[in-house]
C-alpha positions as CSV (number, residue, x, y, z in Angstrom):
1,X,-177.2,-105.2,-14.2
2,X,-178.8,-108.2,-14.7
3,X,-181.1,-109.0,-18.0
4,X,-185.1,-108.5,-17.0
5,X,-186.9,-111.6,-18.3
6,X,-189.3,-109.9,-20.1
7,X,-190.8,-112.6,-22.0
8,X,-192.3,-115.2,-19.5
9,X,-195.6,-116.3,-20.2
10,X,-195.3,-115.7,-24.1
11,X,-196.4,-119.6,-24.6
12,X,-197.9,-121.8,-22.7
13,X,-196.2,-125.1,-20.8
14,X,-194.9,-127.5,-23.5
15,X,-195.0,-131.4,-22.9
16,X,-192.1,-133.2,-24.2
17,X,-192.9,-136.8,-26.5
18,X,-189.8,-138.6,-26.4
19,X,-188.8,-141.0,-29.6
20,X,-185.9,-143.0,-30.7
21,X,-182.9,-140.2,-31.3
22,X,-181.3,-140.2,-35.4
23,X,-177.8,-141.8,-34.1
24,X,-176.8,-145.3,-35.2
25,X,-176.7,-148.0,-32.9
26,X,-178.3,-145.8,-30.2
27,X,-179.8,-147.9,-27.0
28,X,-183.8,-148.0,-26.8
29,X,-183.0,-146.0,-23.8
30,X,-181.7,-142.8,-25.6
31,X,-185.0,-140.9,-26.6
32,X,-184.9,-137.7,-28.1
33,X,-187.8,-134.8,-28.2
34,X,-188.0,-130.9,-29.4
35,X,-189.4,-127.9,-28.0
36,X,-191.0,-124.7,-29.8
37,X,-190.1,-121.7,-29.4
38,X,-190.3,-118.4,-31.7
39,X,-187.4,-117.7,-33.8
40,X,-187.7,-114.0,-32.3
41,X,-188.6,-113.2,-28.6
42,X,-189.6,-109.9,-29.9
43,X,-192.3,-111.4,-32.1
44,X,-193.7,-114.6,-30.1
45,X,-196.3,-115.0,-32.8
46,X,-193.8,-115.0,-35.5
47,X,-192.2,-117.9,-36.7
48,X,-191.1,-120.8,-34.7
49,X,-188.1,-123.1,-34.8
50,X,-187.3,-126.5,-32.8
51,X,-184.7,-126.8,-29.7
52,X,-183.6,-130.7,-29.6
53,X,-182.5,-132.6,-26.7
54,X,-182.1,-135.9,-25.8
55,X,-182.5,-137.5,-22.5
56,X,-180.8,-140.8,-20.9
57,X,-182.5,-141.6,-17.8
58,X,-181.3,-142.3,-14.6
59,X,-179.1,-145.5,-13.9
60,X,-181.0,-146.0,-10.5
61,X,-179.3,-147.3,-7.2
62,X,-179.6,-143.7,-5.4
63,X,-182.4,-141.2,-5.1
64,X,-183.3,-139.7,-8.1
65,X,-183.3,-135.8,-8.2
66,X,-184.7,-134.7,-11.6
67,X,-182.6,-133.9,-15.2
68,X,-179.2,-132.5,-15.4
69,X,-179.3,-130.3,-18.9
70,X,-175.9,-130.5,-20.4
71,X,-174.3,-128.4,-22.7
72,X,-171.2,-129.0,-24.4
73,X,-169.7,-125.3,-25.1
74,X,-168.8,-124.6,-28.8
75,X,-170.1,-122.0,-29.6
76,X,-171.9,-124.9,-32.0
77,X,-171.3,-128.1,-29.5
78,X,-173.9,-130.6,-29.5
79,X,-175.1,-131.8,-26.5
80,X,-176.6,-134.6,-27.4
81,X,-174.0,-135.8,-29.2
82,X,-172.1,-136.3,-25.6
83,X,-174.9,-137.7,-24.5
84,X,-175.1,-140.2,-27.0
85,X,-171.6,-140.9,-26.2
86,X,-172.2,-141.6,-22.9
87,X,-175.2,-143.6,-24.1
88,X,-173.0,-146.0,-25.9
89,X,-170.0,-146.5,-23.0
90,X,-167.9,-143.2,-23.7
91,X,-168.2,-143.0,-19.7
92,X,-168.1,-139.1,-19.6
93,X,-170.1,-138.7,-16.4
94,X,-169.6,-140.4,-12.9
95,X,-171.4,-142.4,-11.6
96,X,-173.1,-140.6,-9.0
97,X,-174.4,-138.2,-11.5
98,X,-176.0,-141.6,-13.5
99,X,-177.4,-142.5,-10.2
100,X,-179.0,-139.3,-9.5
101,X,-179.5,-137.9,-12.8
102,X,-181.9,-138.1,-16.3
103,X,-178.8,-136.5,-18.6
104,X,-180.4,-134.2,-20.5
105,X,-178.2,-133.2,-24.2
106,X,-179.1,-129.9,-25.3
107,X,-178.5,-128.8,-28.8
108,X,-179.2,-124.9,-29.0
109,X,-181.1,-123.0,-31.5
110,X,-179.4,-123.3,-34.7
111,X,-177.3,-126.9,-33.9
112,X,-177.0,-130.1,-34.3
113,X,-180.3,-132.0,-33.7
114,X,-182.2,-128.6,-34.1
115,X,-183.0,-126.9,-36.7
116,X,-179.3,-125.9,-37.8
117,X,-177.7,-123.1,-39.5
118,X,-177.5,-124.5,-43.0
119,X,-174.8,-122.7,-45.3
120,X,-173.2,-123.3,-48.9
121,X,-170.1,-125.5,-48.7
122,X,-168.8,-124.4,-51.6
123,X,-168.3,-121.3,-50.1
124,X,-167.4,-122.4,-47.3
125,X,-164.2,-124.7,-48.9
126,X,-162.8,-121.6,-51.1
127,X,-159.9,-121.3,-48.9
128,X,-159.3,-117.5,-47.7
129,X,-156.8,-116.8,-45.6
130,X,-157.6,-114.3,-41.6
131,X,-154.4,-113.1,-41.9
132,X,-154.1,-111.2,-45.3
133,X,-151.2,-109.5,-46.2
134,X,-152.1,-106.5,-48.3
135,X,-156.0,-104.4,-48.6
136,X,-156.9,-106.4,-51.7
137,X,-156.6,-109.7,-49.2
138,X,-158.8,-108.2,-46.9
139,X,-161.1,-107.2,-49.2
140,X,-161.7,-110.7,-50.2
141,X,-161.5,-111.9,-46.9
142,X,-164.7,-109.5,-46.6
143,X,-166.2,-110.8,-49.4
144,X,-165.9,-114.1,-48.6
145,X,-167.8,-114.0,-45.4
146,X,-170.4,-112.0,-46.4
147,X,-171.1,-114.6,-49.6
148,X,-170.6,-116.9,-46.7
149,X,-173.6,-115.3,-44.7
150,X,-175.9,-114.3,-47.4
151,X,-175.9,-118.1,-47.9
152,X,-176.7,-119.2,-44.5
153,X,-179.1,-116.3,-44.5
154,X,-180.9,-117.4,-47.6
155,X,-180.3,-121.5,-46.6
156,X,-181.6,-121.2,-43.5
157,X,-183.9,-118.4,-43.5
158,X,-185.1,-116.0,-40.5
159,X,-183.3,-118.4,-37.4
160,X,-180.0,-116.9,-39.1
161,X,-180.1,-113.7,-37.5
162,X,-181.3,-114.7,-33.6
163,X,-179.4,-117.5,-33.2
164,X,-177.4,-115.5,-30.0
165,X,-177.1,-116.6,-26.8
166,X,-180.0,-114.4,-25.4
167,X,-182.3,-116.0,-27.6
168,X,-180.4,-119.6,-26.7
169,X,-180.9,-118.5,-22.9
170,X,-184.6,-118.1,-23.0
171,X,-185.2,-121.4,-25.1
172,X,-183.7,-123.0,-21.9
173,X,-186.2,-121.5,-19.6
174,X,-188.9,-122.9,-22.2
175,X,-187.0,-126.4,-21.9
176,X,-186.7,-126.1,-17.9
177,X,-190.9,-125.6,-18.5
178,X,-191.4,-128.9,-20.6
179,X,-189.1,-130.3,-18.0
180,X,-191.7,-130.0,-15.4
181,X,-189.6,-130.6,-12.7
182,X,-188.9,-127.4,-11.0
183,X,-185.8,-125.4,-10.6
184,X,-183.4,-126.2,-13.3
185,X,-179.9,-128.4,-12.8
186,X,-177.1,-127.0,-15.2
187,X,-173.8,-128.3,-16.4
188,X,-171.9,-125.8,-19.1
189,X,-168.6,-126.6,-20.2
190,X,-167.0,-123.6,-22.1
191,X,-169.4,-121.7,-24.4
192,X,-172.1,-123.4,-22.0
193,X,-170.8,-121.1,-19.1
194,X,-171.7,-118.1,-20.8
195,X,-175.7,-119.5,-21.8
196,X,-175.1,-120.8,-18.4
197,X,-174.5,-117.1,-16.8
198,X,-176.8,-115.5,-19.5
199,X,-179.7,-118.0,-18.3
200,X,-178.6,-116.9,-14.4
201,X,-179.2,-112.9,-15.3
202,X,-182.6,-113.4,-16.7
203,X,-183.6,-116.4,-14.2
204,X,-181.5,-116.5,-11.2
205,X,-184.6,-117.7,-9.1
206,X,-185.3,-120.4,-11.1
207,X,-182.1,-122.4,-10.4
208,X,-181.3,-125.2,-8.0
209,X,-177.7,-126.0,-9.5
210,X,-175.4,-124.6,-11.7
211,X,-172.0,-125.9,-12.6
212,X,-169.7,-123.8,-15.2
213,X,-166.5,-125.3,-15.9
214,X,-164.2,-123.2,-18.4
215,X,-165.5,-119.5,-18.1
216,X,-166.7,-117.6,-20.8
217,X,-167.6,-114.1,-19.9
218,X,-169.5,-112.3,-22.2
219,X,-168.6,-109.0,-20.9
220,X,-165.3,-108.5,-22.7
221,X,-164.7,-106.8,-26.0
222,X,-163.3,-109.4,-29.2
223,X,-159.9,-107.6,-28.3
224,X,-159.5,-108.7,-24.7
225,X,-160.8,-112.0,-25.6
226,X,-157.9,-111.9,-28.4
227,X,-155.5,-110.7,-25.4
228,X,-156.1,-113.6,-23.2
229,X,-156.6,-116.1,-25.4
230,X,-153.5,-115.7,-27.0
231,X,-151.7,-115.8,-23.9
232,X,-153.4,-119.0,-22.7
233,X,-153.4,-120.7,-25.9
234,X,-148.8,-119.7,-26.3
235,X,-148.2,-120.7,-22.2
236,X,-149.8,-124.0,-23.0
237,X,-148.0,-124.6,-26.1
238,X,-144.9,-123.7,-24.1
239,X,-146.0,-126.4,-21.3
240,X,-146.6,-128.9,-23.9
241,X,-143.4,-128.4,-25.1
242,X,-142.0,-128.8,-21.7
243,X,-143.9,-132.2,-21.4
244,X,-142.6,-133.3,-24.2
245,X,-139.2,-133.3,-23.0
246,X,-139.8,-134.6,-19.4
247,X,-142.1,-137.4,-20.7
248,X,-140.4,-140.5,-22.9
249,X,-143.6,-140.9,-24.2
250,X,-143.8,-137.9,-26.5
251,X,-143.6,-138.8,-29.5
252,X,-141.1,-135.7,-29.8
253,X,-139.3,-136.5,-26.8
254,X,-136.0,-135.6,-27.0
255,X,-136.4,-132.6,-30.0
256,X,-136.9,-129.3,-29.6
257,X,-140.6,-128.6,-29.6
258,X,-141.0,-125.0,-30.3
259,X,-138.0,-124.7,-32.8
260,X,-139.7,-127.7,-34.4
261,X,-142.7,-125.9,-34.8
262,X,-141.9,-122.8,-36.1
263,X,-139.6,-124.3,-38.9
264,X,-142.7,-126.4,-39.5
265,X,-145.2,-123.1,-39.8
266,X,-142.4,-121.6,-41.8
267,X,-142.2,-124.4,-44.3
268,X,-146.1,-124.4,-45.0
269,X,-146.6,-120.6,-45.6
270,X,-143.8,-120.9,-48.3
271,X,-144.7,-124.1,-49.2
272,X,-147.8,-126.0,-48.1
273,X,-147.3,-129.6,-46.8
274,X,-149.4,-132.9,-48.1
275,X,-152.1,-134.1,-46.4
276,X,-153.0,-137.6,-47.8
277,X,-155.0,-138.4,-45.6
278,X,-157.5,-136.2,-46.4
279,X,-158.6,-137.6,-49.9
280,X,-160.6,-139.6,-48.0
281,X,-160.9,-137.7,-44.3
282,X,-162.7,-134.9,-45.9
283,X,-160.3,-132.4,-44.9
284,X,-158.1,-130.2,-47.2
285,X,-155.1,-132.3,-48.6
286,X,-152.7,-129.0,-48.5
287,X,-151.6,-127.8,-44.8
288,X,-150.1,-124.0,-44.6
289,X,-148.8,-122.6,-41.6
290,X,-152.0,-120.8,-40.9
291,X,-153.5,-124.2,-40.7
292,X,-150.9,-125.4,-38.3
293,X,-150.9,-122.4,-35.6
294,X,-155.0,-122.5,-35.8
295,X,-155.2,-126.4,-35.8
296,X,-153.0,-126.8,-32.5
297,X,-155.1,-125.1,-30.4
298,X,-157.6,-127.7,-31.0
299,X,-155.0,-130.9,-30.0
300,X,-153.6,-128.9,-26.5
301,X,-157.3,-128.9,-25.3
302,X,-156.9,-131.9,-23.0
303,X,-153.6,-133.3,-21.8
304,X,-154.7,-136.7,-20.7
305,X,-156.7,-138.9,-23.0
306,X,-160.1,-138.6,-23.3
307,X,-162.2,-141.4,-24.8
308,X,-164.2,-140.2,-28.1
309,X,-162.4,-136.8,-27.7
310,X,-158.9,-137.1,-27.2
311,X,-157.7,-140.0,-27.7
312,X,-154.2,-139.7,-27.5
313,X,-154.4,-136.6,-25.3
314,X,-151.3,-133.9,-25.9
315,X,-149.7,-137.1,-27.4
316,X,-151.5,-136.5,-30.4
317,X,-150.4,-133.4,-31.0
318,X,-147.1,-134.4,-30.9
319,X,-147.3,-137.1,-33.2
320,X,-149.6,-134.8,-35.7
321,X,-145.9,-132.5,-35.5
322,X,-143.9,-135.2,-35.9
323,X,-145.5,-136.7,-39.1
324,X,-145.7,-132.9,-40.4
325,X,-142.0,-132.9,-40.2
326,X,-141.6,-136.3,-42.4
327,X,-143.9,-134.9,-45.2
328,X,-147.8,-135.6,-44.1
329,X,-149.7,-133.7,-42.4
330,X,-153.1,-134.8,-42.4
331,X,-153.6,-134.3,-38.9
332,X,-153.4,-130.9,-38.8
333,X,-155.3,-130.5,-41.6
334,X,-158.4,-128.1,-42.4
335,X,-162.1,-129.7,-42.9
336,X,-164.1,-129.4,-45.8
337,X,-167.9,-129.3,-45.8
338,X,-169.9,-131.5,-48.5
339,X,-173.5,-130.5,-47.1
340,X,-174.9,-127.5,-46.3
341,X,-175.6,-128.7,-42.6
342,X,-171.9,-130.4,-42.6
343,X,-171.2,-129.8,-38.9
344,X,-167.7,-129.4,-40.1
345,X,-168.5,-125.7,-41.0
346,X,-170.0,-125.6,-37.3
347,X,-171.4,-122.7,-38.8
348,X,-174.1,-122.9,-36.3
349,X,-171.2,-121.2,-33.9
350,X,-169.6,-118.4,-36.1
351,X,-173.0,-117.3,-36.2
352,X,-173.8,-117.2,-32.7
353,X,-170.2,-115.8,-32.6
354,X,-171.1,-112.7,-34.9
355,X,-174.4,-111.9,-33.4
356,X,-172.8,-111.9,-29.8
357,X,-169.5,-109.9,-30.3
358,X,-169.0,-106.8,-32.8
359,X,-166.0,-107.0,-35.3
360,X,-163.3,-104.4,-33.9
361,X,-161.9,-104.8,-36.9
362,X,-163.7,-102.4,-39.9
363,X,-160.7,-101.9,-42.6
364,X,-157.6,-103.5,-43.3
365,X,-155.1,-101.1,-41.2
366,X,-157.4,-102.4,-38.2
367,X,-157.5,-105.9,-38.7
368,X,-152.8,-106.0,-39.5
369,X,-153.0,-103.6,-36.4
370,X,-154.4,-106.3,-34.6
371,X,-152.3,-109.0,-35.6
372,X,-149.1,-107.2,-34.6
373,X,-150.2,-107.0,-31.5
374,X,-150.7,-110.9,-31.6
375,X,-147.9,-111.4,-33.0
376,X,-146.1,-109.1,-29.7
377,X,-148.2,-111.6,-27.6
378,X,-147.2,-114.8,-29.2
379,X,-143.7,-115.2,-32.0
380,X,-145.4,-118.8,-32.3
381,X,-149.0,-118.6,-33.0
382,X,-149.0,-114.9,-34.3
383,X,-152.4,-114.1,-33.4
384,X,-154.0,-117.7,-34.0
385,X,-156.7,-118.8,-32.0
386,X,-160.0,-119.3,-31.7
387,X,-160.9,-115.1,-31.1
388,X,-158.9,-114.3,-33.7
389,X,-161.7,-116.5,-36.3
390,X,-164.2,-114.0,-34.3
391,X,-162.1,-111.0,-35.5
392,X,-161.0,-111.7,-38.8
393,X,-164.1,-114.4,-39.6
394,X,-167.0,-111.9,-38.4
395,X,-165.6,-108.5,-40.8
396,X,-168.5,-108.3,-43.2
397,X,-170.7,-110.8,-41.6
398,X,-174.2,-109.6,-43.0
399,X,-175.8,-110.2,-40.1
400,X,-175.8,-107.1,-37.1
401,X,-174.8,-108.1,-33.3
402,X,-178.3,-108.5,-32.0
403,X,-176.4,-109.4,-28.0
404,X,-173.5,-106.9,-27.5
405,X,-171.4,-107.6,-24.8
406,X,-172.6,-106.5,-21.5
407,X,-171.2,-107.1,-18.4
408,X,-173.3,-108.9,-16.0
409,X,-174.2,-108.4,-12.0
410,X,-176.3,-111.3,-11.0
411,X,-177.5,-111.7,-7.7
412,X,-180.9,-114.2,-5.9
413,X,-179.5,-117.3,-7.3
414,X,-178.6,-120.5,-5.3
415,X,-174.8,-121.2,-4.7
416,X,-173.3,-121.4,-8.3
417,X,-170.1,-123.3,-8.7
418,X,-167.8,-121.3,-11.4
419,X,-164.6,-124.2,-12.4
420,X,-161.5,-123.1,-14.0
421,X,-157.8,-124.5,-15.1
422,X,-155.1,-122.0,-14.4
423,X,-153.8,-123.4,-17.6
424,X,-156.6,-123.4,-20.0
425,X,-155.5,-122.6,-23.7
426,X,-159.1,-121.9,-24.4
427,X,-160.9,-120.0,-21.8
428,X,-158.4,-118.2,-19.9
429,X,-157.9,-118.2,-16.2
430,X,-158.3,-114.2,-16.4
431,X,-161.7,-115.0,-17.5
432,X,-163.0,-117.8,-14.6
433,X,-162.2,-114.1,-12.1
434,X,-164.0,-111.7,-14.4
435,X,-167.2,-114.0,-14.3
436,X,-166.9,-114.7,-10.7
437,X,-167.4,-111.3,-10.2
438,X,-170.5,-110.9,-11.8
439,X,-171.9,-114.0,-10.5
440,X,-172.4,-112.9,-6.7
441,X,-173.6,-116.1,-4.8
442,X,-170.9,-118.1,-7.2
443,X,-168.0,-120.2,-5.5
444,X,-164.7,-120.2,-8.2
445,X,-163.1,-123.9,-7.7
446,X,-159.6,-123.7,-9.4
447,X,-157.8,-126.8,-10.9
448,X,-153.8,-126.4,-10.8
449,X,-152.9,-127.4,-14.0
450,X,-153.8,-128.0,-17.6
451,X,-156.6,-128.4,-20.3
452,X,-159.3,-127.3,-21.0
453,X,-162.6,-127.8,-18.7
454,X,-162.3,-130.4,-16.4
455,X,-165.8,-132.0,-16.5
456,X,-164.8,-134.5,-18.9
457,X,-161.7,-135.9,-18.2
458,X,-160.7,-139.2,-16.9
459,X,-159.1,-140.8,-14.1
460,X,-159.1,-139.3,-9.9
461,X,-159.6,-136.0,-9.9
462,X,-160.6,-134.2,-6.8
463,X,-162.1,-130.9,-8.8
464,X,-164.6,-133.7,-11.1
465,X,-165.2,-135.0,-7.6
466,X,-166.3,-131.3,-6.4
467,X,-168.6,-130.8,-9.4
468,X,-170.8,-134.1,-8.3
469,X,-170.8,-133.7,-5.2
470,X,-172.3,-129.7,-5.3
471,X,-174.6,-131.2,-8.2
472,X,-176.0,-133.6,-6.0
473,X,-176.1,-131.6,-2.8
474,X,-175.7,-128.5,-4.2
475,X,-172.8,-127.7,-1.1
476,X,-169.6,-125.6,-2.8
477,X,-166.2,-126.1,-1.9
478,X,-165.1,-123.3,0.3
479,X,-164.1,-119.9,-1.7
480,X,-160.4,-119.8,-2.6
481,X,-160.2,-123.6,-3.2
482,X,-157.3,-124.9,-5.3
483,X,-157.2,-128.4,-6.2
484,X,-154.0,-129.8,-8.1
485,X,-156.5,-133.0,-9.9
């Protein structure tokens, strides 16, 4: 069933005060402002925390329709951060959306611009391995993330322990207030589908659009997230490796891609590779094969370049492989943290992540139980991806799930338009059909092909096209659409 807002009312209408936004070289046009809420819904008179977003108004030349509220996905993505890309000429959203649109970047509770999870880095840079090999491994594995915790617990204080998506969910409502503009316009990438559907079951009549491009359900167990993650993340890495050797591009065109990389995961476990880049990247200048089958998931997000995000699109990859295989691999390389709010920890995210899903795995028999069955699923990545940091980074977590999984059935909203890639090595295809049916007045739009989200990427594309056009007019393609762009 869907979640009862129970909570409406609990503070009165906020007004936002916009002000120059913290990022350097940021147009007078980019203005930034906060909203209040309570640090627990439970206890609205109880501490507050702030909820940042920044706004970027309207380019003009068509009829204005209100703000868009953007948010990036992550878990621990900042939303202004896009939008201060797009600020600044990163050209992330069309045109009609400019025209029609005040972009609105939200950072959730606990991220970026608001008040963040703030944890020990020191801590955070003792490498530990997820996949230990023996109980004592696990045991410090344990260990390690419950220092971890205790630290963000005791750095950033009571936000550590509601800073789930439920709670993320109703600070949006109290944002869609200070908004005053009526029925609030949505567009969640990833991670910002499932605030986006969590939003939906406690609000569904207080939405005029809602796009959700790269489902996240949060109805699944950690397990079948691991299932069909895996499998998504080892089909892409098996298309890549096909691209590779149709396209004279690749920088690995003409070698064998998958051999390639497992001789290159081999090597690091038994001997960790050099990463000079990192003694001045801030990353960590030795590279293991753990680091290599966690790290690629990261570079086969988005095929074709991306401006500010991808660069070099799968391209990249390939040339972080190839100069692996000749001695350096900085580019697979692990950050380190040098502050306690370094968003390389983004351990604004892991927390979410442990408040929203429970550990399946409570000893060390479970957690090499569950990396078998990875390693069934994938010879490649052998378990690696990012569930698996949810199953092996959450056991011992101090902090209790406060927003179990629940699956949802959300009905009295407006058309929603749910977006998916049927090859997605992030949020799996299997996924975009398990929230569509809990959405009931959502439309699934499907994009033959590959990447992760389509929202961002440049160049035609028919399903970006679709996204406008139901944000602007709010009209869905017709169910069962398949779009090859």
């Amino acid at each position: 069933m869907g979640r009862r807002s129970d909570e409406a009312g609990v503070q009165a209408r906020q007004h936002l005060h916009w002000a120059p936004c913290p990022y350097p070289g940021a147009p007078a046009a980019l203005q930034c402002a906060s909203v209040v809420v309570p640090v627990d819904y439970a206890h609205p008179s109880g501490a507050t925390t702030k909820v940042v977003v920044n706004r970027l108004p309207a380019q003009g030349g068509g009829r204005r329709i209100g703000s868009l509220v953007f948010n990036p996905g992550g878990p621990g993505g900042s939303g202004t951060e896009i939008v201060y890309g797009e600020s600044v000429g990163a050209g992330f959203f069309s045109e009609g959306v400019r025209q029609h649109f005040d972009l609105i970047g939200l950072d959730p509770r606990g991220v970026g611009l608001s008040d963040p999870v703030r944890c020990d880095p020191a801590i955070f840079n003792d490498r530990v391995t997820l996949f230990p090999t023996d109980a004592a491994g696990y045991r410090r594995l344990v260990a390690h993330n419950r220092a971890f915790g205790e630290s963000c617990r005791r750095l950033t204080g009571p936000l550590f322990g509601h800073v789930d998506t439920l709670s993320a969910a109703r600070d949006l409502e109290v944002l869609r207030q200070a908004l005053g503009e009526g029925p609030l316009n949505y567009l969640g990438l990833s991670y910002g589908t499932q605030l986006g559907s969590t939003y939906a079951s406690l609000y569904p009549h207080r939405i005029r659009v809602m796009a959700l491009d790269g489902a996240l359900p949060h109805s699944l167990p950690a397990t079948t997230l691991f299932a069909d993650e895996e499998n998504a993340y080892a089909t892409e890495l098996q298309r890549f490796a096909g691209w590779c050797a149709r396209t004279t591009t690749c920088a690995l065109h003409g070698r064998p891609v998958l051999p390639l990389f497992d001789r290159l995961v081999a090597r690091a476990d038994r001997d960790p590779i050099a990463a000079p880049g990192c003694a001045t990247a801030g990353c960590r200048p030795q590279v293991t094969g753990e680091d290599i089958r966690l790290n690629t998931q990261g570079k086969l997000l988005f095929r074709s370049p991306i401006p500010f995000v991808a660069p070099g699109g799968w391209n990249d990859l390939a040339v972080a492989l190839r100069d692996a295989a000749a001695g350096d691999a900085t580019a697979l390389s692990s950050p380190l943290a040098s502050s306690p709010d370094d968003p390389a920890m983004n351990a604004g995210g892991l927390a979410v992540e442990c408040l929203d899903w429970p550990d399946p795995a409570h000893s060390f028999a479970d957690l090499k139980r569950l990396e078998l069955f990875g390693r069934v699923l994938s010879a490649h990545l052998q378990g690696a991806s990012q569930s698996w940091t949810i199953i092996a980074g959450c056991a011992g977590w101090p902090a209790p799930v406060t927003n179990p999984p629940a699956t949802l059935s959300v009905s009295g909203t407006p058309p929603l338009l749910l977006v998916n890639a049927t090859h997605d090595p992030s949020t799996s295809y299997v996924w975009a059909q398990e929230l569509a049916s809990e959405l009931h007045s959502s439309v699934l739009l499907t994009r033959a092909g590959d990447g992760h989200t389509t929202y961002l990427t440049h160049g035609p594309s028919r399903t970006r096209d679709a996204i406008d056009r139901y944000l602007v007019t709010g009209w869905t393609p017709p169910a069962g659409t398949v779009y090859t762009s």
